[in-house]
N, C-alpha and C positions, 0 to 999 in steps of 0.2 A: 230182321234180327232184333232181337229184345235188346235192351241197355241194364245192366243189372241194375234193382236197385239198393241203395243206399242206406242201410238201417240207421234207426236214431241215436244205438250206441255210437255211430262212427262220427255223425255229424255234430253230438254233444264234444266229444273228441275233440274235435278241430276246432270248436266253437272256445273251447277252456285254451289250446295250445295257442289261439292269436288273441284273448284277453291276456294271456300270461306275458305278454310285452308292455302289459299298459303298469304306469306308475303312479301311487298318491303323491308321492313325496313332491312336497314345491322344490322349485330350482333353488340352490343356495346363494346367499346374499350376504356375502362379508362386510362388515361395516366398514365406513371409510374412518382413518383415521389420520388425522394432519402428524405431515412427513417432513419435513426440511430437506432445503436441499445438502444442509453441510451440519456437522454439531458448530452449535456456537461455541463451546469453550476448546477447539479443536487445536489451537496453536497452543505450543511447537508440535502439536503430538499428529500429523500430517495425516492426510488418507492413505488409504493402504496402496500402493503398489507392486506388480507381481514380483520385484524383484526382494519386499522384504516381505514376502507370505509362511507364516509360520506352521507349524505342525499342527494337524488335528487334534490328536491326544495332546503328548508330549511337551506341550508349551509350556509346564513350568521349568523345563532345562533350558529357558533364557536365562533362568537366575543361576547360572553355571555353580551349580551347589550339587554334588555328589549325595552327600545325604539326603539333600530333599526330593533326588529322584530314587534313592533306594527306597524312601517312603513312600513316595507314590505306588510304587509297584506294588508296597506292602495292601497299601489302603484297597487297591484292586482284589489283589487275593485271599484278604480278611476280613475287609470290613462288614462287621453284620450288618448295618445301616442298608450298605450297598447289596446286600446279600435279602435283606427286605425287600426292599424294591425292585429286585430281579424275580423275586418271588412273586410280587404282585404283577409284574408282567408276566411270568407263566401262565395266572390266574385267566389274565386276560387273553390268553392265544390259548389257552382249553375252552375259555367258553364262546370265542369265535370259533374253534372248531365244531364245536354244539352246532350254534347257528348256521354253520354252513353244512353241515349234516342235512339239513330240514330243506336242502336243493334236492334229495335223492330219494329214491321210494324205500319204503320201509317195509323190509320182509322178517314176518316169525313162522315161528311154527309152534304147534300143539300138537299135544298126545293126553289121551285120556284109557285109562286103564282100569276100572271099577269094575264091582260085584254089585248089584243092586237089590235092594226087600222091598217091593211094592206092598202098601197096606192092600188090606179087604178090602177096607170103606174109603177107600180113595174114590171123590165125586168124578164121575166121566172115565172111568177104569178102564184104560186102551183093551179092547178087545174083549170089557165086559168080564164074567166070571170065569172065561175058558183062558185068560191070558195068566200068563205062569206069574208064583208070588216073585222068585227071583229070575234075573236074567243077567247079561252081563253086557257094560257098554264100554266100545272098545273105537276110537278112535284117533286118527296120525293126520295132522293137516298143516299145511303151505297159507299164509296170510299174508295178501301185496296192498299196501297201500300208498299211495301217492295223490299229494295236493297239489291239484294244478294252481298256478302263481297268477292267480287273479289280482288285478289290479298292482300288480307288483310287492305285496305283502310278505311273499319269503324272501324274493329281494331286495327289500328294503330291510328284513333282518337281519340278513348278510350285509347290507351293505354298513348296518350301523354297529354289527359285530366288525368287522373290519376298519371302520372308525375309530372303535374305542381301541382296538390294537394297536392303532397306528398314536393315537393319543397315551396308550400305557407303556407302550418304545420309548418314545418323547417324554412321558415323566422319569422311567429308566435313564435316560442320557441328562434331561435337568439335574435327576438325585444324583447320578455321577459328578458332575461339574461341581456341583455346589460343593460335595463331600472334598473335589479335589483342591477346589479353593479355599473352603475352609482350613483342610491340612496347610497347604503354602501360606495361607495366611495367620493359621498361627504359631507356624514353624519362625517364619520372616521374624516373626513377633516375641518368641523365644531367643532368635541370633539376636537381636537388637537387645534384648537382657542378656546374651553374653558379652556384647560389650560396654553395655553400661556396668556389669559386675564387676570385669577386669579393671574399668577407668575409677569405680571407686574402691577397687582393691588397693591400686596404684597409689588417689590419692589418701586413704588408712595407710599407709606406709609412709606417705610423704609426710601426712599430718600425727604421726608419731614419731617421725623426725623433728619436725617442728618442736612437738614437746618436749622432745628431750635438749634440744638448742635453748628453748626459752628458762626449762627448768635451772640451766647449767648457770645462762644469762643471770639468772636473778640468786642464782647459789654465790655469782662474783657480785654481786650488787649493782647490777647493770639494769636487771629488768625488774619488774614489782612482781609481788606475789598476783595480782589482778591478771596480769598478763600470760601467766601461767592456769591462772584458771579458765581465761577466755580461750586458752590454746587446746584445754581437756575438755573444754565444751565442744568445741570444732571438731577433736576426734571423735568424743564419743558421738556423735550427731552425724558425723561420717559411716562410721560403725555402724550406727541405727539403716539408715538406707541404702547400707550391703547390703542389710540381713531383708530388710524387704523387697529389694531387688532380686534376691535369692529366693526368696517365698513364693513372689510371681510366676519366678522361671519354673519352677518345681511344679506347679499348679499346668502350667502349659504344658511343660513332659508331661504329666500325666494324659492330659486333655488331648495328645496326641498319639499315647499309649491307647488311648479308650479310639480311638478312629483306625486306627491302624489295625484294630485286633489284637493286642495283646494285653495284660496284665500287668497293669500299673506299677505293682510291685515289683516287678521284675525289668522292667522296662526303662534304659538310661542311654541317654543323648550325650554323648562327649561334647562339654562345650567347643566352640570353635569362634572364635575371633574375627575371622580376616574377613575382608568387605563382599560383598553380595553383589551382585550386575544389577544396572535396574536398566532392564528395558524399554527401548521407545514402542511402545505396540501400537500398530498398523489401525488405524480403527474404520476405516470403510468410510462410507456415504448412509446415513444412518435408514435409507429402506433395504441395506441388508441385512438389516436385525428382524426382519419380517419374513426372511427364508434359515438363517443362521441359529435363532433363540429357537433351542428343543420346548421351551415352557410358550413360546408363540406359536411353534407349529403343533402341541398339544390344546391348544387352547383354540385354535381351527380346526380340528381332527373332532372336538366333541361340540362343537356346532356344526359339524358335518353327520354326525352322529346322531344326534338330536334333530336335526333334519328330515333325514332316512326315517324315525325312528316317527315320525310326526306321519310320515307315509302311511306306517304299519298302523299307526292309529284311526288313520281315515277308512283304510280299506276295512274298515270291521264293520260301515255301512251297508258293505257290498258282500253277495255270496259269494261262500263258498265252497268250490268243487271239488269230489276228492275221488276218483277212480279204485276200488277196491277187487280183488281177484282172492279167491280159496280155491283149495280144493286138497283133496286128501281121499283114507280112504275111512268107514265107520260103518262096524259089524256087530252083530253078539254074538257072532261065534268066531273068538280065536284061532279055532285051526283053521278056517279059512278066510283070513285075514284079507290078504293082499290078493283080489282077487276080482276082475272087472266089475262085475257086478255091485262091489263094493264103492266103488270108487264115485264122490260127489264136487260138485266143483259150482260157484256163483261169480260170474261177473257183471259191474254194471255200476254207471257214476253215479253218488249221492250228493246231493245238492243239500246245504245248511246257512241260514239265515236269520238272525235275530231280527222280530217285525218291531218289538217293542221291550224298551232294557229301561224305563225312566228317564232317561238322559245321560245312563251310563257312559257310551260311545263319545257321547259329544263332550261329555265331564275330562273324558281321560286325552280324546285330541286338546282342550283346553290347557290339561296340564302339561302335554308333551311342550303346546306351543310355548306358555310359560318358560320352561326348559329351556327352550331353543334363545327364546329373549336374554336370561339368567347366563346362557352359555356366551353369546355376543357381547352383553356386555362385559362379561368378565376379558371375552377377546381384547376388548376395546382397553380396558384398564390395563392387562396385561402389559401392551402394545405401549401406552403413556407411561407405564413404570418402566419399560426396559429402555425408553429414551429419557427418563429424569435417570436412572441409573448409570447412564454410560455420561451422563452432564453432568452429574455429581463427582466420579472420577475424573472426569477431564479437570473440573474445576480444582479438585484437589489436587492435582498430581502440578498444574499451573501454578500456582497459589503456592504449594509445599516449595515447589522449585523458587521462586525467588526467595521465599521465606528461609529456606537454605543459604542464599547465596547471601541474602542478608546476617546472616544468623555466624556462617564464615568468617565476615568481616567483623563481628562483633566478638567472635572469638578469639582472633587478633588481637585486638584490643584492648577485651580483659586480661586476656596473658600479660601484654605489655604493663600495662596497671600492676599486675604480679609482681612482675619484675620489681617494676618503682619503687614500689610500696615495702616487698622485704629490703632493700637497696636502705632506701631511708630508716626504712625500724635499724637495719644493723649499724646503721651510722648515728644512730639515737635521734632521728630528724624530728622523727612523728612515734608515736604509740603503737600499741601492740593489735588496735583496735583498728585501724586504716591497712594493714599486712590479712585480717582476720574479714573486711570486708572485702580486699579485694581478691582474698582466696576463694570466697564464698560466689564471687559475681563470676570467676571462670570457671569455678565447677559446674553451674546453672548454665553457663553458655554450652560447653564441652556437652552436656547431659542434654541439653535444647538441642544443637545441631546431631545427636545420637537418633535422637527421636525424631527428630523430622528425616533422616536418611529411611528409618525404619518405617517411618506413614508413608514415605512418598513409594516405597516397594510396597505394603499393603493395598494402597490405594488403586498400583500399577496391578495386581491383583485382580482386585474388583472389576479393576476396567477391562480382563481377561474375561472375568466372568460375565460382565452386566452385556460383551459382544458376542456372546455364543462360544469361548472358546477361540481356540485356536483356528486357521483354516489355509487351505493349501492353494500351491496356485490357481487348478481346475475350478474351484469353487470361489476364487476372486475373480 
């Protein structure tokens, strides 16, 4: 009994289908970067435990403000900004879908349907003088082609197409964050001009009271004309830094008009007064900024990229296979078209290899590899800003806080001073000049302790952003 044999179409075949396992691409190699075991500026503001784990999105509704999470909603569903960057991730998941096309064989078809005028003096004239001037060519054909995956080359295109998708998600979710933290942070930053507007609204009232006491004082010959003037200084200088405490906040509506999607001009924030929550936020053990930050795990996604992409460069040394199949049918005579006789068909693998390019190949893996360096260290930077970022809020939000508590006590104090000071002007102790200082030293304090309640929520902020956000228990 014979053994059939084995033709060379089959065994080219199976010879491409067990290269199409092998890969260029080197193994990937993240760089190392020094991790701590704890933030240093981490007291009071504790590591995180499951029982204070916050919401993924939603975490600016620690700062229990109804308006700033109508905002947010807003910023989600108008913002153009964010409305870019989802765009540019579309961009990204079309042209991985490209890439991952180039796994599958690619079938067209043709048809051709002409009249054709042979010259006379056409050299080599099929069939000589007896062949006709016109005839007509008429052909319908099926085109299969597929690249077998040598050396892992479409895979490695796939695989860096899907990198970079996974790396344009993660800038998607960074531009989210950032746009949300900007809004809270300069919403925060606008409430804190609403009370600093109300507190020198108050004191323009108090310091036109004043005046008109001091003017009365010196109509009975009590107080001098000097004292009167020092009193219309003090209002009018009060006055002054309403009106730019008002300019600011106006400039921030707007700035939060332009984030949100809408038009400035139309756009009006009801002041509101009342105090803000400031959150203790949870900050982890600082190597979960290395699975948490969407801008760290983009910033691994395109040295994984770069990687794969380093593969597809090498394998351009090596051939390549590519298995091709037609067939159809092609007549000159139309009315019997479709019809066995007509019908032609070729299959059979072509082999393609560059012997000699100049140093092309080796030019373009040098630059991939480049790439790959340029992408690591950017990894590596990335990775050192997001731990000086969450150090820099820690510090602040430390730092703010006793400056606070100091700042308290000193507000105490110049009040008391207040007190003294008119006590004695109405008793005629002292001058009009020691009342006019010591109004001037607690309005500075009242506007100092304004401002650090509004850093120290800004700050609490940042230090949302510089941890990735919020996160839920599963993921602590």
């Amino acid at each position: 009994m014979k053994t059939a044999a084995i033709s060379p179409h089959v065994w080219m075949a199976l010879l491409c289908l067990g290269l199409s396992a092998c890969s260029s691409s080197p193994t990937l190699s993240v760089p190392e970067v020094p991790i701590a075991a704890r933030f240093k500026e981490a007291t009071p503001w504790t590591p995180a435990q499951p029982a204070d784990a916050l919401a993924r999105n939603p975490w600016w509704t620690l700062y229990g403000d109804p308006q700033l999470n109508a905002l947010q909603q807003k910023l989600l569903a108008n913002s153009p900004d964010l409305s870019a960057a989802l765009a540019r991730y579309q961009q990204a998941r079309a042209s991985t879908e490209q890439a991952r096309a180039s796994q599958y064989p690619t079938l067209s078809a043709t048809g051709n349907l002409q009249r054709d005028q042979q010259s006379q003096a056409r050299p080599l004239r099929v069939l000589g003088p007896l062949s006709p001037d016109q005839y007509g060519s008429y052909t319908l054909g099926l085109n299969l082609d597929y690249e077998f995956d040598l050396w892992g080359r479409v895979h490695n295109q796939v695989a860096a197409g899907n990198y970079g998708l996974q790396a344009a998600q993660a800038d998607l979710e960074s531009a989210r964050l950032s746009l949300q933290a900007q809004l809270a942070d300069t919403y925060i930053t606008l409430r804190g001009l609403n009370q600093d507007g109300a507190l020198l609204t108050e004191v323009v009232n108090n310091y036109r009271k004043a005046l008109d006491l001091t003017t009365s004082r010196r109509n009975g010959g009590i107080a001098s004309g000097l004292d009167v003037a020092r009193a219309q200084a003090q209002l009018e200088s009060s006055q002054s830094q309403l009106q730019q405490s008002n300019a600011q906040r106006a400039v921030l509506e707007h700035a939060i008009a332009a984030l949100v999607g809408e038009s400035a001009s139309d756009f009006n924030l009801a002041p509101q007064t009342t105090e803000m929550a400031l959150p203790e936020v949870p900050t982890g053990v600082p190597s979960t900024l290395l699975q948490r930050r969407p801008d760290i795990a983009g910033a691994q996604r395109r040295m994984a990229s770069a990687n794969a992409s380093l593969g597809v460069a090498r394998s351009a040394f090596f051939p390549a296979i590519t298995l091709s199949a037609l067939g159809g049918y092609q007549t000159g005579d139309i009315d019997n078209f479709l019809r066995a006789p007509n019908l032609y068909w070729a299959i059979g693998p072509s082999l393609f290899m560059t012997l000699f390019d100049a140093g092309k190949r080796q030019a373009e893996v040098d630059r991939i590899q480049a790439v790959l360096n340029e992408n690591a260290a950017r990894y590596r930077s990335t990775v050192l800003g997001a731990f000086q970022q969450v150090e820099d809020s820690l510090a602040l939000l430390n730092h703010f806080r006793s400056a606070a508590e100091s700042e308290q006590a000193a507000q105490v104090a110049t009040q008391r001073a207040l007190e003294l000071a008119t006590n004695r002007y109405r008793e005629g102790a002292v001058n009009y000049l020691e009342v006019i200082t010591a109004r001037a030293a607690a309005l500075q304090s009242q506007r100092s302790a304004l401002d650090l309640a509004t850093r120290q929520r800004r700050a609490s902020v940042q230090l949302v952003k510089a941890l990735g956000g919020g996160w839920n228990k599963e993921q602590e």
